[in-house]
MDTraj code that builds the backbone (N, CA, C; nanometers):
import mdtraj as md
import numpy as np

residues = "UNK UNK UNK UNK UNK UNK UNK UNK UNK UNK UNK UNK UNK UNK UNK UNK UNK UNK UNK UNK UNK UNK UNK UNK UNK UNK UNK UNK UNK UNK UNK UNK UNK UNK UNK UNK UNK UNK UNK UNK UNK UNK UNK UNK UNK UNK UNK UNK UNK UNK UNK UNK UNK UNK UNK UNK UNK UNK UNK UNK UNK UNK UNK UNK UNK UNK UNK UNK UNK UNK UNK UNK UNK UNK UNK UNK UNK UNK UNK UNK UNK UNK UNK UNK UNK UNK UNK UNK UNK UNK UNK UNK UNK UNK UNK UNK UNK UNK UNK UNK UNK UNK UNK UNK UNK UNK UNK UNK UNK UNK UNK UNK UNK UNK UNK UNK UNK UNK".split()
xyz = np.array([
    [15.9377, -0.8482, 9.5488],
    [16.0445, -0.9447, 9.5605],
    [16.0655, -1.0094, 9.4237],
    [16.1873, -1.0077, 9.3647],
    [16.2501, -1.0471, 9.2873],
    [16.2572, -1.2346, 9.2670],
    [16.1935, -1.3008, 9.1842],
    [16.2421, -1.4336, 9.1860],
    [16.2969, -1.5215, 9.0342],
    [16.4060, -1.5488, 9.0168],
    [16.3537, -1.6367, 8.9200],
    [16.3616, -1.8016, 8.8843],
    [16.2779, -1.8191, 8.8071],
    [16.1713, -1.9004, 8.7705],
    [16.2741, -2.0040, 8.6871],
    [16.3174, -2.1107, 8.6606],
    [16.4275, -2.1761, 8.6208],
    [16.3946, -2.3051, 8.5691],
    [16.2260, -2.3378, 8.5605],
    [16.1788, -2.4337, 8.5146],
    [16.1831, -2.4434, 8.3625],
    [16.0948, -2.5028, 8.2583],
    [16.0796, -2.5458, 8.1497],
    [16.0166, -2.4319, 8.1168],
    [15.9740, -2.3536, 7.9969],
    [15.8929, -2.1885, 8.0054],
    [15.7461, -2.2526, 8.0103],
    [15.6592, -2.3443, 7.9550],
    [15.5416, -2.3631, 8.0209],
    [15.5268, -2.3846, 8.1692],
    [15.6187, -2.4349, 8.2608],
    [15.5779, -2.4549, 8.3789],
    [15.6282, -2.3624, 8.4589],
    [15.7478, -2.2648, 8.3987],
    [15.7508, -2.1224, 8.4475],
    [15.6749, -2.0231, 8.4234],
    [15.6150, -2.0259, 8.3528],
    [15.4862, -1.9510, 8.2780],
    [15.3645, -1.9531, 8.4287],
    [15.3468, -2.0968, 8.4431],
    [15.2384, -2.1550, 8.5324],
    [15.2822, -2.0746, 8.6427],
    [15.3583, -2.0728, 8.6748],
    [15.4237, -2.0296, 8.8477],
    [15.4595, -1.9679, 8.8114],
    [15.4744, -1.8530, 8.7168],
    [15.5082, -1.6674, 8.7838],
    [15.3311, -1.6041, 8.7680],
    [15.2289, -1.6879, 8.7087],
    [15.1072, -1.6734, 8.7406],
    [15.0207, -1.6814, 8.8507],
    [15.0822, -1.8479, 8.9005],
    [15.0582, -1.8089, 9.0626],
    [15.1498, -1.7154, 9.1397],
    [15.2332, -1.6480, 9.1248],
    [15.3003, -1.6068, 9.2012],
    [15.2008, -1.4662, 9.2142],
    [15.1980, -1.4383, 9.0820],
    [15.1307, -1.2935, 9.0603],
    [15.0157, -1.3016, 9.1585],
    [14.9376, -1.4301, 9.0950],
    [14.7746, -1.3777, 9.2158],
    [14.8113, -1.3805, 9.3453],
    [14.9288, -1.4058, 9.4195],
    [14.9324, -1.4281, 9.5207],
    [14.9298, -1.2343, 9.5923],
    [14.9783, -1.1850, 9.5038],
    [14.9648, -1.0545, 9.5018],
    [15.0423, -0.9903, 9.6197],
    [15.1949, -0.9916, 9.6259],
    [15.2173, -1.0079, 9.7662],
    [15.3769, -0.9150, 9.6881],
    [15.3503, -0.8568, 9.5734],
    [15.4369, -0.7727, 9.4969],
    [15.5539, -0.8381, 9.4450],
    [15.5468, -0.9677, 9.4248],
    [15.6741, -1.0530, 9.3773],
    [15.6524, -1.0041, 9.1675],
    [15.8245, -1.0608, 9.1422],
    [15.7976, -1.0019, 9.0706],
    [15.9157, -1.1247, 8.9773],
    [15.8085, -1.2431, 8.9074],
    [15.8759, -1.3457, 8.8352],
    [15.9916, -1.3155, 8.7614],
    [16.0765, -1.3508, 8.7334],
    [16.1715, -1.3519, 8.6175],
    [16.1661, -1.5191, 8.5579],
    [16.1563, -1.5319, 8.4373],
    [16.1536, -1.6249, 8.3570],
    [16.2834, -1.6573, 8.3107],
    [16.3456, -1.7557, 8.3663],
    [16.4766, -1.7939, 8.3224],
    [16.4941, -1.9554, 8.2853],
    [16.4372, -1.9943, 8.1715],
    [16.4429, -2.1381, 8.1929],
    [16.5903, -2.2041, 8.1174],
    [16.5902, -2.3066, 8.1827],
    [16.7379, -2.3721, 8.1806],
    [16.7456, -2.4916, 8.0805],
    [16.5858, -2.5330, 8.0584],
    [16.6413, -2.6432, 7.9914],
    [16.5016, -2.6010, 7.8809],
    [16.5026, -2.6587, 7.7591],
    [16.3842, -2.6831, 7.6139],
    [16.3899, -2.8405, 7.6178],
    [16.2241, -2.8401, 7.6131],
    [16.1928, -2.9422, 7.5658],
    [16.1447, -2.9933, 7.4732],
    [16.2083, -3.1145, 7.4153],
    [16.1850, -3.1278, 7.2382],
    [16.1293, -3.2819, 7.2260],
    [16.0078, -3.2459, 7.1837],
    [15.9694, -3.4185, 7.1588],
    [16.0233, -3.4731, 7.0537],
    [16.1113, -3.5943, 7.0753],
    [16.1341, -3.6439, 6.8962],
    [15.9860, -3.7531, 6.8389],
    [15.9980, -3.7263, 6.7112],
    [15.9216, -3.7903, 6.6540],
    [15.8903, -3.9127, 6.6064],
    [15.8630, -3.9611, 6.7066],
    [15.8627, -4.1563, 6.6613],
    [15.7387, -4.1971, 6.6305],
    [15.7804, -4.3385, 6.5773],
    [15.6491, -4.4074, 6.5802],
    [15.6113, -4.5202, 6.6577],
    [15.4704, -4.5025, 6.7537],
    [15.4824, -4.5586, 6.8146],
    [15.3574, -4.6666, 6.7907],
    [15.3438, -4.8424, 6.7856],
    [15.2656, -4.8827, 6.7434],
    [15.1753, -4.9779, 6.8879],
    [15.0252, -4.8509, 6.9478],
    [15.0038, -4.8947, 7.0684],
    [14.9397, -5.0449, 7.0371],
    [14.9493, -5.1242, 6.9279],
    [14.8773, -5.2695, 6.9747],
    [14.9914, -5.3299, 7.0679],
    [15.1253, -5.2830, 7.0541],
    [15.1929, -5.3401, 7.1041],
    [15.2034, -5.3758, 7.2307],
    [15.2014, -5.3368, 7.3170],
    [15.1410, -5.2522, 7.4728],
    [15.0389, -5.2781, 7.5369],
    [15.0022, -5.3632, 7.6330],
    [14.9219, -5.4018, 7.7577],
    [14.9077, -5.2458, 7.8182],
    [14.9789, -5.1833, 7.8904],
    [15.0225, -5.1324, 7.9850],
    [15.1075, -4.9895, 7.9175],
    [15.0356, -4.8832, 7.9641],
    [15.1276, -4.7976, 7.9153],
    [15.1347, -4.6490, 8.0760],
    [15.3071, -4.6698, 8.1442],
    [15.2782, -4.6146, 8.2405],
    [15.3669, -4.4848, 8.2024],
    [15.3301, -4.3580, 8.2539],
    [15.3825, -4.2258, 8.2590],
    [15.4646, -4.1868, 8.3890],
    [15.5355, -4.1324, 8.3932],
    [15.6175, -4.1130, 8.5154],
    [15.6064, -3.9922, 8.5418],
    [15.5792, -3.8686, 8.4194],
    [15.5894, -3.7484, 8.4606],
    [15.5023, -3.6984, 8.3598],
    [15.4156, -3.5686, 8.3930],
    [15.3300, -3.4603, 8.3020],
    [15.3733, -3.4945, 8.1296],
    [15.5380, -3.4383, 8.1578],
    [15.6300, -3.4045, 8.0217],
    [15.5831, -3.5573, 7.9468],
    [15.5772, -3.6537, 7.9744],
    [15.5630, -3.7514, 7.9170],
    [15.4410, -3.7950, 7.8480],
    [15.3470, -3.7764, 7.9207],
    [15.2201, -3.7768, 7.9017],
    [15.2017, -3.6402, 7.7597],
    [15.2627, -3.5365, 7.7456],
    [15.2576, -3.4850, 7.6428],
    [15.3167, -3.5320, 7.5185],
    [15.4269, -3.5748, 7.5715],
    [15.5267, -3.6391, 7.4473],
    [15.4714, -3.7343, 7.3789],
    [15.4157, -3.8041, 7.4634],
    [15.3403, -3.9487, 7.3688],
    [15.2231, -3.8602, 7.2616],
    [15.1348, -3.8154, 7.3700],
    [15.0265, -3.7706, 7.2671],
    [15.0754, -3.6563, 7.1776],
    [15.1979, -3.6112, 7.1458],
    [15.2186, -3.5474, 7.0325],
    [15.2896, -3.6356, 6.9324],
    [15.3018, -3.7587, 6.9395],
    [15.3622, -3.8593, 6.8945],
    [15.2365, -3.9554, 6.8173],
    [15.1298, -3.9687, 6.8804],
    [14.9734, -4.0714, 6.7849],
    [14.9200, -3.9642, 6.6802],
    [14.8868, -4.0575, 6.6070],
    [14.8293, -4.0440, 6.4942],
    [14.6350, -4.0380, 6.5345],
    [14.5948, -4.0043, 6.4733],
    [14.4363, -4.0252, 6.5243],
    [14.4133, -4.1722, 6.5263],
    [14.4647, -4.2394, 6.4845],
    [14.4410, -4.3701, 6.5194],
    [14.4759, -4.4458, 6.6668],
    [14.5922, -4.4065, 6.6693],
    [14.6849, -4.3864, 6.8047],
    [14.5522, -4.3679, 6.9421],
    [14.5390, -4.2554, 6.8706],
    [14.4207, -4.1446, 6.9957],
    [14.3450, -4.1981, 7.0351],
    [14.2852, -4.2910, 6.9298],
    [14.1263, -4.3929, 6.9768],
    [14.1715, -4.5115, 7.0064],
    [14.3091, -4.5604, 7.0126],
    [14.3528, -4.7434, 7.1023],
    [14.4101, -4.6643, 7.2085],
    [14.4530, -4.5556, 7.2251],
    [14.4784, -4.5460, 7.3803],
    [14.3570, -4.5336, 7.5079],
    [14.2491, -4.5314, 7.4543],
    [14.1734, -4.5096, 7.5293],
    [14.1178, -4.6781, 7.5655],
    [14.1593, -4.7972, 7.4728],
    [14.1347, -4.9130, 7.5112],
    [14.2776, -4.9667, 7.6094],
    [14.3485, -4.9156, 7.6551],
    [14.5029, -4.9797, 7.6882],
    [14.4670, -4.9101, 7.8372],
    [14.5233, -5.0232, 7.9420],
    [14.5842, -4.9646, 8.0623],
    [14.6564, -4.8870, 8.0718],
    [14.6098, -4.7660, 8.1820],
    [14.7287, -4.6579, 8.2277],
    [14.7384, -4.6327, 8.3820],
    [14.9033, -4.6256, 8.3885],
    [14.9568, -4.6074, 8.4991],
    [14.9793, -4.4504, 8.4948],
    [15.0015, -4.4243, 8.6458],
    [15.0633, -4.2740, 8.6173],
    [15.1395, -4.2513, 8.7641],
    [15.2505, -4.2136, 8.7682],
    [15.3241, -4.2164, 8.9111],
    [15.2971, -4.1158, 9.0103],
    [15.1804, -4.0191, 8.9533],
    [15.1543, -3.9496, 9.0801],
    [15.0314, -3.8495, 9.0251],
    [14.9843, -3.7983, 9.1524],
    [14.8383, -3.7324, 9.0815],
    [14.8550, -3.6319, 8.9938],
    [14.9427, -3.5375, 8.9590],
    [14.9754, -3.4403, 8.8933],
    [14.9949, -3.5052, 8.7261],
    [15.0679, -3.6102, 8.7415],
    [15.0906, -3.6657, 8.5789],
    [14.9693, -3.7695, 8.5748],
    [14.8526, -3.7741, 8.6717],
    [14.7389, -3.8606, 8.6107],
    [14.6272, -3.7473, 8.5370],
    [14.6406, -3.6614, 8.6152],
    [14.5843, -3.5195, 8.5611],
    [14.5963, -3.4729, 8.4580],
    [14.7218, -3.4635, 8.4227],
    [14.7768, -3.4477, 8.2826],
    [14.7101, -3.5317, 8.1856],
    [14.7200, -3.6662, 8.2274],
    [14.6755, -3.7608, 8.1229],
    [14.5032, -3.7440, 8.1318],
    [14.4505, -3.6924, 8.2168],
    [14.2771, -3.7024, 8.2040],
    [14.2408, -3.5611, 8.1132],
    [14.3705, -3.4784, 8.1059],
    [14.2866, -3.3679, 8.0442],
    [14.3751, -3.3772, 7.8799],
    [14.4302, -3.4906, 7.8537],
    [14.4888, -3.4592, 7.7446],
    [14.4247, -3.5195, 7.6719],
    [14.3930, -3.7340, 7.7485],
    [14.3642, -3.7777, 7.6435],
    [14.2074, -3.8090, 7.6842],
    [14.1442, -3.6998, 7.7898],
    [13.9771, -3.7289, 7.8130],
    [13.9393, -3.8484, 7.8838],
    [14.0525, -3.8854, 8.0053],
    [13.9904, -4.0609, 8.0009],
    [14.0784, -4.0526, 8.1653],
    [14.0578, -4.1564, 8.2698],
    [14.0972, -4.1735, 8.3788],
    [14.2259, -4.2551, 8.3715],
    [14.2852, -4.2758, 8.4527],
    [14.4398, -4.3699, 8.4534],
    [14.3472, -4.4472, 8.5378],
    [14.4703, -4.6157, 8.4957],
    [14.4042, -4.7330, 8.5922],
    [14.4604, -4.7605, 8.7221],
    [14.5983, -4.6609, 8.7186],
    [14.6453, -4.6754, 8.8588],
    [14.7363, -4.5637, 8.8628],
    [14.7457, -4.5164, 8.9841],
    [14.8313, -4.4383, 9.0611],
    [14.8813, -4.4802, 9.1884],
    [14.9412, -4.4824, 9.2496],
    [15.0122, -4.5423, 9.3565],
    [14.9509, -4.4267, 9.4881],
    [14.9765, -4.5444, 9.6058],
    [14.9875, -4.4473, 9.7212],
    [15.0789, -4.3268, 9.7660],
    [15.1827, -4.4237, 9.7071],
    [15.3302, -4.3106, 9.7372],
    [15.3713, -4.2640, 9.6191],
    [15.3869, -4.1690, 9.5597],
    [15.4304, -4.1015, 9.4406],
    [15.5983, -4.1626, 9.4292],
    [15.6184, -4.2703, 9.4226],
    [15.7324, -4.3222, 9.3764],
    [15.7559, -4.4482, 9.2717],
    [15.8659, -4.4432, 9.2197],
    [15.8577, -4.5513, 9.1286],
    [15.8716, -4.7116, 9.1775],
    [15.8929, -4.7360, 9.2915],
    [15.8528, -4.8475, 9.3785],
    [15.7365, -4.8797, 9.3917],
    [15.6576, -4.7573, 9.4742],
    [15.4972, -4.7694, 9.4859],
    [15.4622, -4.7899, 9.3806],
    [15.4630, -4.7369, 9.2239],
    [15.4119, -4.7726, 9.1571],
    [15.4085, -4.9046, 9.0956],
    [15.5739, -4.9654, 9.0842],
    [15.5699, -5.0604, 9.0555],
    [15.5026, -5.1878, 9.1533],
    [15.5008, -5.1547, 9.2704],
    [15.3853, -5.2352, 9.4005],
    [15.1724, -5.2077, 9.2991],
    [15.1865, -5.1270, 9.2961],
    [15.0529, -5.1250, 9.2433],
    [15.0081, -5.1643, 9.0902],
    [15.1361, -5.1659, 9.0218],
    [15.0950, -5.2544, 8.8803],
    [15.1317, -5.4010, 8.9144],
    [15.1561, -5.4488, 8.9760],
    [15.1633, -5.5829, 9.0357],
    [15.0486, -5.6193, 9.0845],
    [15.0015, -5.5287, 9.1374],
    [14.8405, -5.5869, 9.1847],
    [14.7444, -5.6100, 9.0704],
    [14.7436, -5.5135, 9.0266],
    [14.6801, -5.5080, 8.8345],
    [14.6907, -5.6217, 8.7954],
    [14.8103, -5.6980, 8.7902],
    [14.8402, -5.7664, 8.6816],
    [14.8252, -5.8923, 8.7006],
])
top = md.Topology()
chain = top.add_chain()
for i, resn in enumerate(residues, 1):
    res = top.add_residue(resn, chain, resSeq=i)
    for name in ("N", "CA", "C"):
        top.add_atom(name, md.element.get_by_symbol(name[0]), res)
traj = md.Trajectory(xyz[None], top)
């Protein structure tokens, strides 16, 4: 079976891999629709209590954005993350746990659970 794949090419990459082990003769096509381009800012984390992620993509963008200096105050700063998939992201990027994730993977819930934080 013929499918294609219409995500970002790393996360189409990811899923025509699972598709493969599923082993069930599918047969990915890689068609992605959109590139993603981090721009290059500067970002200065003393500024920042609180630094929350909403999605994976984000959680990359920042950390291709610090400086090694950057790298070692994020690990002193609160982190939010709106759902378990982008807290994941952030534990394997920047080595360290988020301080909150919400019950409901929404940006309500989340904003209900940094209220409690704070």
């Amino acid at each position: 079976m013929k499918v294609i794949i219409t995500r970002p090419l790393e996360q189409g990459m990811e899923f025509a891999n699972l598709l493969k082990k599923e082993g069930k003769d599918f047969e990915p096509i890689l068609l992605p629709t959109l590139e993603l381009i981090y721009n290059s800012i500067t970002i200065d984390i003393d500024k920042y209590d609180w630094i929350v992620f909403t999605s994976p993509r984000g959680v990359k963008g920042l950390f291709k954005n610090l400086d090694e200096e950057g790298l070692k105050k994020i690990k002193k700063k609160k982190i939010g993350a709106i759902g378990i998939e982008t807290a994941r992201e952030f534990e394997r990027t920047f080595n360290r746990e988020v301080d909150v994730v919400p019950k409901e993977y929404t940006a309500e819930s989340l904003l209900e659970s940094l209220k409690e934080e704070i």
